[in-house]
C-alpha positions in Angstrom: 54.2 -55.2 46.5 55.3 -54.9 42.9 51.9 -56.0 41.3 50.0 -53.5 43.2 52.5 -50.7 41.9 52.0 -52.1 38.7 48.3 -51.9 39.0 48.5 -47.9 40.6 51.0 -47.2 37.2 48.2 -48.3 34.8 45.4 -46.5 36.5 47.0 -43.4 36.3 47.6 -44.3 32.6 44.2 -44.5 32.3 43.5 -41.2 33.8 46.1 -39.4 32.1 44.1 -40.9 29.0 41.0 -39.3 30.1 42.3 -36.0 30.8 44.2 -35.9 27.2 41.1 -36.8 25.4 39.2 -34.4 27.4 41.5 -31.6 26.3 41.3 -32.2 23.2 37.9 -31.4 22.8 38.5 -28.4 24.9 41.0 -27.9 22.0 39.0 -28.2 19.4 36.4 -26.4 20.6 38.8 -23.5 20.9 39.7 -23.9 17.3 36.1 -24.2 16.4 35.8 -20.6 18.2 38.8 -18.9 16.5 38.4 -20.3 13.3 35.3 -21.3 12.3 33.2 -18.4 14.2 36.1 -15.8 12.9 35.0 -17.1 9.5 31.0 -16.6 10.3 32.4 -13.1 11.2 33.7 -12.4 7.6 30.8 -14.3 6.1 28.4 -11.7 8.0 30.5 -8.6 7.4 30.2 -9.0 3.1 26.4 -9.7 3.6 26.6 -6.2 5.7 28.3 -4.8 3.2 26.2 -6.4 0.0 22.9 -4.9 2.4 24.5 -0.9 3.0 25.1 -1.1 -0.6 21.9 -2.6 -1.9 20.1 -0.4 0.3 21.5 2.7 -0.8 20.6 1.7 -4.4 17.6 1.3 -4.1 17.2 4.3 -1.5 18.8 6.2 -5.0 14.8 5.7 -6.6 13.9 8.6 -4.6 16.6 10.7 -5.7 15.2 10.2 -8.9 11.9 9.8 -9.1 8.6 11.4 -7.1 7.9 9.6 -3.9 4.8 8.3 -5.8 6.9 7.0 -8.3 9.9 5.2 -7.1 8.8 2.2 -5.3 9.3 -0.1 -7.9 12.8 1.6 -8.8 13.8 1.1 -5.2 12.6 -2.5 -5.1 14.3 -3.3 -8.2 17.5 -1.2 -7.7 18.0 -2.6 -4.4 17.4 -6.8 -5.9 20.0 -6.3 -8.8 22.6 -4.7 -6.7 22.7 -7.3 -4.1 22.6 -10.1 -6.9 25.7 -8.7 -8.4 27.9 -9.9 -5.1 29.1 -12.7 -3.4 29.5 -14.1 -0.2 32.3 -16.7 0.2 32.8 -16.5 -3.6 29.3 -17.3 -4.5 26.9 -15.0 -6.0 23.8 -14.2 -3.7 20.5 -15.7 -4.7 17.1 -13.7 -5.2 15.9 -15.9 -2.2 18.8 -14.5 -0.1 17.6 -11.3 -0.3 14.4 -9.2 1.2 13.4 -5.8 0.3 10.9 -3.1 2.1 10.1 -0.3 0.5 8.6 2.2 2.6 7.6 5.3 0.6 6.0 7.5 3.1 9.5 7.4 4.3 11.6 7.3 1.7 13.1 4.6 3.0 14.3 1.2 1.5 15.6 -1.5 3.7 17.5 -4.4 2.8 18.1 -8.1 4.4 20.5 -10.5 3.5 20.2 -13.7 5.0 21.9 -17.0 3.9 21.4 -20.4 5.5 24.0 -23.7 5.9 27.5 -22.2 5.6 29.7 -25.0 6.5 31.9 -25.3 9.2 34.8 -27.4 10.3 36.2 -27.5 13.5 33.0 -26.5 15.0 31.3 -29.8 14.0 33.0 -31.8 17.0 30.6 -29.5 19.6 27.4 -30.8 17.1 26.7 -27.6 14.5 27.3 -28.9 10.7 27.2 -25.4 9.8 25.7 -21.4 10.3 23.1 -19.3 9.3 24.2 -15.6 8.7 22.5 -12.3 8.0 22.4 -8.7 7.4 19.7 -5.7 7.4 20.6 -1.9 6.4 17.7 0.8 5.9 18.7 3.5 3.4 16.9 6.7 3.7 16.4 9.7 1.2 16.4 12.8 3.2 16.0 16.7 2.5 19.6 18.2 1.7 21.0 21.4 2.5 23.6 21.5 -0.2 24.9 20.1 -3.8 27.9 19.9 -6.0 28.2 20.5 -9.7 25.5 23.7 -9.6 25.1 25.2 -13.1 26.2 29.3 -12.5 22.5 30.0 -13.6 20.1 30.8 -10.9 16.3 30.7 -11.3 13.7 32.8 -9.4 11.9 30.9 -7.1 8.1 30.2 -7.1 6.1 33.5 -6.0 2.0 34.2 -5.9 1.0 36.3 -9.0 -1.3 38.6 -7.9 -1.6 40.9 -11.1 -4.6 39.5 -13.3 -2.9 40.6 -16.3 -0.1 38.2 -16.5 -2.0 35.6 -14.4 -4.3 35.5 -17.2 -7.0 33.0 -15.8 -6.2 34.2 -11.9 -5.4 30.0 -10.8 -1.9 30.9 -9.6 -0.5 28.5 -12.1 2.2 29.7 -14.6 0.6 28.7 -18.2 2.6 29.0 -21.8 1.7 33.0 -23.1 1.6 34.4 -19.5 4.8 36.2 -18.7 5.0 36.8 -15.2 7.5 39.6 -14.1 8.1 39.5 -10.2 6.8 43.1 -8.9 7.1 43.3 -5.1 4.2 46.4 -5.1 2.0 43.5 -6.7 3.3 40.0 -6.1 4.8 38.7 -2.7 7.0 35.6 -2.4 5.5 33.0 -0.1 7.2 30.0 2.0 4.1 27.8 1.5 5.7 25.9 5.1 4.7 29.3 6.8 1.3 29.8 5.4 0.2 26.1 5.4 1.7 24.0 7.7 5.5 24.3 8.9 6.4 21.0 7.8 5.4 22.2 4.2 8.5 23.2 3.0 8.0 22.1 -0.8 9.0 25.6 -3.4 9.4 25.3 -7.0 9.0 27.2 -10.1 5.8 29.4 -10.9 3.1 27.8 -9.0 1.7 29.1 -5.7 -0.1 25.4 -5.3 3.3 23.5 -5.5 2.9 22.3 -1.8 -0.6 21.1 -2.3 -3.0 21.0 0.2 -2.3 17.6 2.3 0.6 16.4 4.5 1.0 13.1 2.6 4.3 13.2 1.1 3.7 11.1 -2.7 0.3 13.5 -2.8 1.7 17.1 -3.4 1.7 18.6 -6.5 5.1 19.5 -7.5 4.4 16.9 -10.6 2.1 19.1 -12.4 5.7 21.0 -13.4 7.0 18.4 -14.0 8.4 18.3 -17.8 7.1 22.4 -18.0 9.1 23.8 -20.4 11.1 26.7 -18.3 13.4 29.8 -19.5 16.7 29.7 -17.3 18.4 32.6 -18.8 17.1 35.7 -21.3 19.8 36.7 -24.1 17.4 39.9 -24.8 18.4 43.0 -22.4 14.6 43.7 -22.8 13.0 40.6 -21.6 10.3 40.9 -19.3 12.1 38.1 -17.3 14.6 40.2 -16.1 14.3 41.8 -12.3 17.0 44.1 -12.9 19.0 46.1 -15.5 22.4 44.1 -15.7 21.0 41.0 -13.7 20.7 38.4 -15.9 21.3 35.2 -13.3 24.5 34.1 -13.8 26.7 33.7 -10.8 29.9 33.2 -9.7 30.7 30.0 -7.9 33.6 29.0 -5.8 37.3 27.8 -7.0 37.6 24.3 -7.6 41.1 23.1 -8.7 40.4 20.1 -9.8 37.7 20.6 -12.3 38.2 19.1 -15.5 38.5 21.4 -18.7 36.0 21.7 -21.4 37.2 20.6 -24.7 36.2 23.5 -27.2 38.3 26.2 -25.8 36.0 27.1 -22.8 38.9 27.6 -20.5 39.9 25.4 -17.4 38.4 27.9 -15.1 41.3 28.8 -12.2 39.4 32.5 -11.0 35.6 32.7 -9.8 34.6 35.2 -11.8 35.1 36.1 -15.6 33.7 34.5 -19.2 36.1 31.6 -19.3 35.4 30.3 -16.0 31.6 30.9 -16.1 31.5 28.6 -19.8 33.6 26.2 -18.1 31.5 25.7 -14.7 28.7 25.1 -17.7 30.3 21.8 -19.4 32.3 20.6 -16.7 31.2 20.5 -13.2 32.6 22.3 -10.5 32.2 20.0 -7.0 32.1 23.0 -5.0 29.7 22.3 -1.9 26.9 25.1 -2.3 24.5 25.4 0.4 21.6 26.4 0.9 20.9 30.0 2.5 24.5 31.4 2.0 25.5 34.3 0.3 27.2 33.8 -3.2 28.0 36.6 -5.8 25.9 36.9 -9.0 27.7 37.6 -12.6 27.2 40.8 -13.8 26.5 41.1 -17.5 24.5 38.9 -19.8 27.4 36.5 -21.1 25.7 35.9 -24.4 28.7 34.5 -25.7 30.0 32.4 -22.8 26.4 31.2 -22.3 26.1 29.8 -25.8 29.4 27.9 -25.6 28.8 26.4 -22.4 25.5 24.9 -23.3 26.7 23.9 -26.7 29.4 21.6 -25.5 27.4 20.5 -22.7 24.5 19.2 -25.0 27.4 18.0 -28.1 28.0 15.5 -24.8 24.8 13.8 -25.4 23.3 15.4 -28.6 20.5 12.5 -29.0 19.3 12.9 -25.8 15.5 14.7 -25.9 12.6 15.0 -23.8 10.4 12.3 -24.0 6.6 12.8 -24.0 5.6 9.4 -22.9 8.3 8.8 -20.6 7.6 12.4 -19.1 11.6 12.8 -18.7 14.9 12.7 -20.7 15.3 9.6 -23.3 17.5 8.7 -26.0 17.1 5.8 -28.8 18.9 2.7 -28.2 18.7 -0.1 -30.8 15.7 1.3 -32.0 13.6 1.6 -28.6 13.2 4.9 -26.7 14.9 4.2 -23.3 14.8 6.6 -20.3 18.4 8.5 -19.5 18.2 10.2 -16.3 21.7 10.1 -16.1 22.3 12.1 -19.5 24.7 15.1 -18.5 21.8 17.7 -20.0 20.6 17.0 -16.4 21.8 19.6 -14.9 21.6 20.9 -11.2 20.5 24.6 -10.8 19.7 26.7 -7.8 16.7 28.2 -6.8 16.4 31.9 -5.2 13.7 34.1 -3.9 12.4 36.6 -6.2 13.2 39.6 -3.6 17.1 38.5 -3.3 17.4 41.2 -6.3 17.3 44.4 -4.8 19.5 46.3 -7.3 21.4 46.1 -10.9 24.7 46.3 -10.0 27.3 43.6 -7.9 25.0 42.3 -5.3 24.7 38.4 -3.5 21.8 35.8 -3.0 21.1 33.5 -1.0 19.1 30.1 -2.7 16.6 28.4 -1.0 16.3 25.1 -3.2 17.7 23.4 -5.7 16.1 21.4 -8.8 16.9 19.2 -11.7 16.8 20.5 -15.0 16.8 18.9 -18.5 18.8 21.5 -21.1 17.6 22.0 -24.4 19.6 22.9 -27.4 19.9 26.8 -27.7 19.7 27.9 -31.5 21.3 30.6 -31.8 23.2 32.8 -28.8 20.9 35.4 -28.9 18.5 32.4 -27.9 17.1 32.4 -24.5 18.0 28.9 -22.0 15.3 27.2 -22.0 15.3 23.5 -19.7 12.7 21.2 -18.6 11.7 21.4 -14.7 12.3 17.2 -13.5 12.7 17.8 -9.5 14.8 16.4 -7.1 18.5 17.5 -6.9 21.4 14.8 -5.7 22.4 16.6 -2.7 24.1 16.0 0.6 23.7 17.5 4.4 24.3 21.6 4.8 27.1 22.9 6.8 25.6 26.2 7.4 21.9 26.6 6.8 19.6 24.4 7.4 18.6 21.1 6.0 15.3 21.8 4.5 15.9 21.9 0.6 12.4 20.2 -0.4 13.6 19.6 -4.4 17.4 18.7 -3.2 17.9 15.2 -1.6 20.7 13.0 -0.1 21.3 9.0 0.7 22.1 8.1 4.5 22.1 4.5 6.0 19.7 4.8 9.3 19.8 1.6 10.2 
C-alpha cells in the first residue's frame, strides 16, 4: 500500500506544479495590465496634451492673419509647438506628428501618433511593445467679447450717401474724403441683413466690407487692411466729430489688478477721470467687454491724458513701424525687417454704430465689433490718433450678447 500512496503524493505534486505555473502567468498578466497598460495611459495622455496644445497654436494663425492668409501659419505653428515636447522624456519627431489645416473652417487639427513604446511585463502574453496616439481639432470662432480694449471707440462702417464727401460715389472711404455720419443723409447698414444673414462682417468706412460671396477667405475686409485711420480728433472743430463734447473716449470697468504706467499716468482705481483713462491706454485693463452692452462714454476731449497714454504705450516699442511690404507692424532685427504682430502698439479697440450718439452730453453705447489696430506716434497733443486698421481682435465667448463679432475671434478645442 505504501508505494501506491507514494505515487498519489507525487501526482498531486505534479498538479500543484501546474496550477502554480499557471497562476503565474495569470499573475503576470495582471501586472502587465496594471503596469504596463497604466503606463500606455500616461504615454497617451502627454501626446493628448502635446495635440490640444499644438492645435491651439496653430488654430492662433487665424487670430492673426485673414483666413486666406493663415494656412501656412497654422501648419507651421502647430509643427513647432508639438516638436518642442516630449513623450516619455523624448522629444517628438516631425514624423510623429500630422497636421490639417482646414481654412474654410478655421480649423487646424492635430495628430500625434508614436509607434514601439516598450513594454515589460506585458511581453509574457506576446506584445514587445505599444503604439499610442492623439488627435485634437482647434477652431477659431466669432467672439462676443475681449479684454485689454483701448477706452477709444471708433464709428462703425456706414453707407455714404452724400456725393460730396463720397467724392467718386464707390462707397469706399479714400484719403481727402471726410465723411461725417449724417442720419438725414447716410444710414448705417448690417451688411448680414441686406445680403445674406450669415454675413455678419462690419468694419471701418466701406459699405463693400462683406463682399459679395459666402466664401469665407473671399471677402474684402483686406482692402482696409493697413488704411491709415483717425481714432481720436484733438480739434473741437473736426468734422469727425458726431457731437459737441463727444470725442470717443469711454469709460471702462474697474480692474484691480491692472499694472501701473510708469510716467506718472496713474494706477487707475475709479472708472472714470484723466488718470484712469491714460492708464487703461498703456497698461491693459482685462475687463471682459462684450459685445452689445451698454458702457459709458468719457465726456470731454482728454487732450492731455490722450497724449500721455499713447506716448508711453509707443516708448514700449518705439522701433516698431508699419511695414509696407509686410502689409503689418515690423521692427528691424539684426539688420532684416521682421514682422511683430505681437508689438504692444497693437492695440484692441471697439467698434460702435454711428447712430449710438444721439446727444453731446453723458450718454452710453453699445459696440458691435472689435478690431486690431496698429498706433502710430502722435506729434504733438493737439495731434489727432491716428492707427492702422489690421483686423481680427483676440477675443473670447460673450456672456450677454451674442456671439457674432465678425473682426473679434477666440480658440476652442472641438474635437
Amino acid at each position: 500500500m505504501k508505494p501506491l500512496c507514494r505515487n498519489r503524493l507525487g501526482s498531486e505534486r505534479g498538479g500543484a506544479l501546474v496550477m502554480v505555473a499557471i497562476s503565474l502567468v495569470v499573475i503576470l498578466g495582471m501586472a502587465a495590465l496594471a503596469i504596463d497598460l497604466t503606463a500606455a495611459y500616461a504615454w497617451r495622455v502627454e501626446a493628448q496634451k502635446i495635440a490640444d496644445s499644438a492645435a491651439l497654436a496653430g488654430g492662433s494663425a487665424f487670430l492673426d492673419f485673414a483666413a486666406a492668409e493663415a494656412e501656412p501659419y497654422a501648419r507651421e505653428r502647430a509643427y513647432q509647438y508639438a516638436l518642442l515636447h516630449t513623450i516619455k522624456g523624448e522629444f517628438v519627431d516631425s514624423s510623429e506628428v500630422t497636421v490639417e489645416v482646414l481654412t474654410a473652417e478655421r480649423k487646424v487639427r492635430v495628430w500625434i501618433n508614436r509607434d514601439g513604446m516598450p513594454v515589460w511585463f506585458a511581453s509574457v502574453l506576446g506584445f514587445d511593445s505599444v503604439d499610442i496616439g492623439a488627435m485634437a481639432a482647434a477652431q477659431a470662432v466669432d467672439g462676443g467679447a475681449a479684454r485689454c480694449l483701448k477706452p477709444i471707440a471708433l464709428p462703425d462702417m456706414w453707407e455714404e450717401k452724400d456725393t460730396l464727401q463720397d467724392l467718386n460715389g464707390n462707397g469706399v472711404w479714400e484719403p481727402g474724403e471726410e465723411w461725417v455720419y449724417d442720419p438725414e443723409v447716410d444710414w448705417y447698414e448690417r451688411l448680414g441683413d441686406f445680403l445674406a444673414p450669415e454675413m455678419t462682417e462690419t468694419g471701418y468706412g466701406s459699405n463693400h466690407r462683406n463682399g459679395r460671396v459666402d466664401t469665407y477667405s473671399n471677402r474684402s475686409y483686406h482692402r482696409d487692411l493697413g488704411r491709415t485711420i483717425q481714432l481720436k480728433a484733438a480739434d473741437p472743430q473736426d468734422p469727425y466729430n458726431f457731437s459737441p463734447g463727444i470725442f470717443f473716449p469711454w469709460r471702462l470697468p474697474l480692474d484691480p489688478d491692472m499694472e501701473d504706467c510708469e510716467s506718472g499716468a496713474g494706477p487707475g482705481g475709479q472708472d472714470s477721470g484723466g488718470a484712469t483713462y491714460r492708464a487703461n491706454i498703456c497698461s491693459c485693463n482685462d475687463s471682459k467687454i462684450e459685445l452689445f452692452t451698454p458702457y459709458q462714454v468719457e465726456p470731454g476731449n482728454m487732450i492731455g491724458p490722450t497724449f500721455q497714454g499713447i506716448d508711453e504705450l509707443v516708448d514700449s516699442d518705439p522701433g516698431a513701424f508699419w511695414d509696407e511690404g509686410l502689409n503689418g507692424p515690423a521692427r528691424i532685427v539684426d539688420g532684416a525687417i521682421v514682422a511683430a504682430p505681437e508689438s504692444p502698439r497693437v492695440v484692441k479697440i471697439a467698434l460702435f454704430r454711428p447712430d449710438e450718439i444721439v446727444n453731446s452730453g453723458m450718454q452710453t453705447i453699445e459696440f458691435n465689433n472689435f478690431a486690431l489696430m496698429f498706433l502710430e506716434r502722435m506729434q504733438s497733443p493737439q495731434s489727432p490718433v491716428n492707427a492702422r486698421f489690421m483686423y481680427f481682435a483676440t477675443g473670447e465667448e460673450g456672456g450677454v450678447g451674442p456671439t457674432d463679432g465678425s473682426l473679434v475671434r477666440y480658440l476652442r478645442l472641438v474635437e
